[in-house]
C-alpha positions in Angstrom: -8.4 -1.7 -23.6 -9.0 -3.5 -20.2 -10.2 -2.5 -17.5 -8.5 -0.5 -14.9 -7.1 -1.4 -11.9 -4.9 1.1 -9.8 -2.2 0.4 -7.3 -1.8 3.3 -4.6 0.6 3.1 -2.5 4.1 3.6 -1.1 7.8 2.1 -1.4 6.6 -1.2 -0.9 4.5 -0.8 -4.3 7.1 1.5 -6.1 9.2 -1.5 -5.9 12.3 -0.2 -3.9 15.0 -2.7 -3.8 16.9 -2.0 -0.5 19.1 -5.2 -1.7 20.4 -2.3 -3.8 19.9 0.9 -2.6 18.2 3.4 -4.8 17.6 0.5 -7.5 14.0 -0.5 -7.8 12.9 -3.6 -8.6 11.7 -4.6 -11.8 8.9 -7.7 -11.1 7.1 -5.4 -8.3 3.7 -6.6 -7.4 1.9 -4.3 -9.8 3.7 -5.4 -12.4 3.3 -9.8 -11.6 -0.6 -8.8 -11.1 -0.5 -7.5 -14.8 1.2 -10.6 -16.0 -1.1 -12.9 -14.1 -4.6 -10.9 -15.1 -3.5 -10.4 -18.7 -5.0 -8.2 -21.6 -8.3 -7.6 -19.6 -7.0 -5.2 -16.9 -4.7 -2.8 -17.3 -2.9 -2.0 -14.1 -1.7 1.4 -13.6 1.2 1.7 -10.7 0.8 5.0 -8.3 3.8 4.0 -6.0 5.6 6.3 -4.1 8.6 6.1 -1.9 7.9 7.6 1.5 4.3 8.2 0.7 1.9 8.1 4.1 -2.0 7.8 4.3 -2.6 11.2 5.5 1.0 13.1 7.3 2.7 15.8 5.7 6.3 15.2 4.8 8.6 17.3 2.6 11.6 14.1 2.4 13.7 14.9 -1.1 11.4 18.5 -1.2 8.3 16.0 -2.6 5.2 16.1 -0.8 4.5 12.9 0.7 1.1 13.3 1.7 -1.1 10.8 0.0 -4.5 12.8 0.9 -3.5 15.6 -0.8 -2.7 14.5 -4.5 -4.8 11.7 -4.3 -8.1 12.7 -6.3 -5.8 14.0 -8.5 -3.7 10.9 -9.5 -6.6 9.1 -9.7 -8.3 11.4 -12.3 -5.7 10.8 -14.4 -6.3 6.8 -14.6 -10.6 7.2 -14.6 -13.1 5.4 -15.5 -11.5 3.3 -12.3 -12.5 -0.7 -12.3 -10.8 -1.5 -9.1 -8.5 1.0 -6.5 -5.8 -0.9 -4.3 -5.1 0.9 -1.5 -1.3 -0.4 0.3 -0.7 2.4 2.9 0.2 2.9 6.3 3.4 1.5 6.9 5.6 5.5 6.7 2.8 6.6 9.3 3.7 4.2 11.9 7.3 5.8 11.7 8.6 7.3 15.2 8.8 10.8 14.4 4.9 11.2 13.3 3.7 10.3 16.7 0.9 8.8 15.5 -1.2 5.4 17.3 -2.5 2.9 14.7 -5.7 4.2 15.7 -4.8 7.7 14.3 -3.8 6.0 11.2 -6.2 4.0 10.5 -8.8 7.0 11.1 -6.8 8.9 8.2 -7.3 5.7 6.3 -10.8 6.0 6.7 -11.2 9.5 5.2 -8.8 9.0 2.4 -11.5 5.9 1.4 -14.4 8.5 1.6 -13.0 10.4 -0.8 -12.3 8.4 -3.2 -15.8 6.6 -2.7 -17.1 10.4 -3.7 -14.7 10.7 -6.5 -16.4 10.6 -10.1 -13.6 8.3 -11.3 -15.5 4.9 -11.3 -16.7 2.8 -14.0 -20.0 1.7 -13.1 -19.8 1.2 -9.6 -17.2 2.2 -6.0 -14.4 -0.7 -6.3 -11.9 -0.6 -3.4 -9.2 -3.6 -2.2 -7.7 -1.9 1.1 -4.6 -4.5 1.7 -2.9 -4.0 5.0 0.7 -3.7 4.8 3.1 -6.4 5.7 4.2 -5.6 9.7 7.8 -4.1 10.2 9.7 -6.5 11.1 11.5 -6.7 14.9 15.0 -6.9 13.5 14.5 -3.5 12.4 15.6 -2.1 16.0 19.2 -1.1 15.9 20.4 -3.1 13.6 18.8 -2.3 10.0 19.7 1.0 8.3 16.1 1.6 9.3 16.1 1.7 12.5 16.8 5.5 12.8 12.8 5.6 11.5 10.7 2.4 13.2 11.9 1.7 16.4 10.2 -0.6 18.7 6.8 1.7 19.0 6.8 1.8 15.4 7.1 -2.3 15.4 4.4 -2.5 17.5 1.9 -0.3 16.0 2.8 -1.8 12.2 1.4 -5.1 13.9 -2.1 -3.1 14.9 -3.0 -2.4 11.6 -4.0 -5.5 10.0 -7.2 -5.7 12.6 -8.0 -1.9 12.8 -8.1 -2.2 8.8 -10.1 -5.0 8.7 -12.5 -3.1 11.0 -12.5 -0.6 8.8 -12.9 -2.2 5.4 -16.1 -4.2 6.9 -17.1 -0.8 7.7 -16.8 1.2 4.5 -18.3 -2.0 2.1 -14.8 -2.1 0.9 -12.6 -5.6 0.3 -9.6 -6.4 2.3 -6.6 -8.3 2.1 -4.1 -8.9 5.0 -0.6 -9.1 3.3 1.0 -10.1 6.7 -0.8 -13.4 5.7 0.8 -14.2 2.9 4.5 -12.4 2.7 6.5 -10.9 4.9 9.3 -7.8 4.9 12.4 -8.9 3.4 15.9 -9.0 5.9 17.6 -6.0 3.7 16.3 -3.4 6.1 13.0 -5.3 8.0 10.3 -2.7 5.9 10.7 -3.0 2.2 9.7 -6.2 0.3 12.1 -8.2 -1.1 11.4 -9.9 -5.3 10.3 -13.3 -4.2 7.4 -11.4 -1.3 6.3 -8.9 -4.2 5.9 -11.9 -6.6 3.8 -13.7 -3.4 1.7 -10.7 -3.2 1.1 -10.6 -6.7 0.0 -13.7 -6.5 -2.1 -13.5 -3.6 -3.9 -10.4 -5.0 -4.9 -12.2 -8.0 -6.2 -15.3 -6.5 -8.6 -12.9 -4.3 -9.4 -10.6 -7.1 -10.1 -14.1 -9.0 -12.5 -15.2 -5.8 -14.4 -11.6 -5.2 -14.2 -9.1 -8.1 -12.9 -10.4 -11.8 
């Protein structure tokens, strides 16, 4: 058995396919990384639609919190080689109120725990990759657009520096994903197949350069 590598995040690494509403893709980035790493990692996928870092939501009567079942869905994968971390892009939303700063402070906690977590093998492993900004053509004219309006643009934008901050910070590595893909023109937040297969890719070539 490889080692493991878990994917935490939202929508955008559950796979949606707004393309085809409801569908879900079936070459999300998770699943390209486990082609391109092969039979020495095994890559286990926490996505969740409408998952935030640290905001309570009850959408489709799920809790959408990802502080609170987070040690939790991480026990279940341990002894952890590498955690991915892809959040922050349901917390920029208009109705939490929150500023990137907020955000990125919840981020920051949500890493502590799982630095204290006995889930490691060997050593604290953590890839914090910031999520791909909304896009602009969100505002009034996506299906979308009831959720990130301009503010929510805005602060999606804020997080790739504030999360490089933070990453330096915590000893943690980081990944921009706004450097390499960007939101697909379904709805201007989820990823389309050909950016989740460019993600993929640009995961691997880092974890190539850094970790494995």
């Amino acid at each position: 058995m490889g080692k493991t590598i878990v994917c935490y995040g939202d929508s955008n690494t559950y796979g949606s396919d707004f393309a085809s509403p409801g569908g879900r893709l079936d070459r999300r980035w998770p699943v390209v990384l486990a082609e391109i790493t092969g039979n020495d990692y095994e890559i286990k996928e926490e996505g969740l639609s409408g998952r935030t870092v640290d905001t309570d939501d009850t959408l489709w009567d799920n809790d959408l919190n990802g502080t609170k079942s987070f040690i939790d869905r991480l026990q279940l994968h341990s002894p952890i080689y590498l955690l991915i971390i892809m959040l922050g892009t349901n917390d920029v939303k208009e109705k939490y109120d929150l500023t990137a700063e907020q955000i990125t402070q919840s981020m920051k906690r949500l890493i502590e725990l799982a630095k204290d977590a006995p889930i490691w093998q060997n050593e604290t492993r953590i890839l914090l990759i910031s999520p791909t900004p909304v896009g602009d053509g969100v505002i009034g004219t996506s299906r979308m657009g009831q959720a990130f309006g301009a503010v929510s643009v805005e602060k999606s934008k804020q997080l790739g520096s504030l999360y490089k901050e933070l990453a330096k910070s915590l000893n943690c590595y980081f990944l921009d994903a706004a450097e390499h893909i960007s939101v697909g023109t379904a709805d201007f937040v989820h990823l389309s197949a050909q950016a989740h297969n460019g993600l993929a890719n640009a995961v691997a070539q880092y974890l190539k350069i850094n970790l494995l």
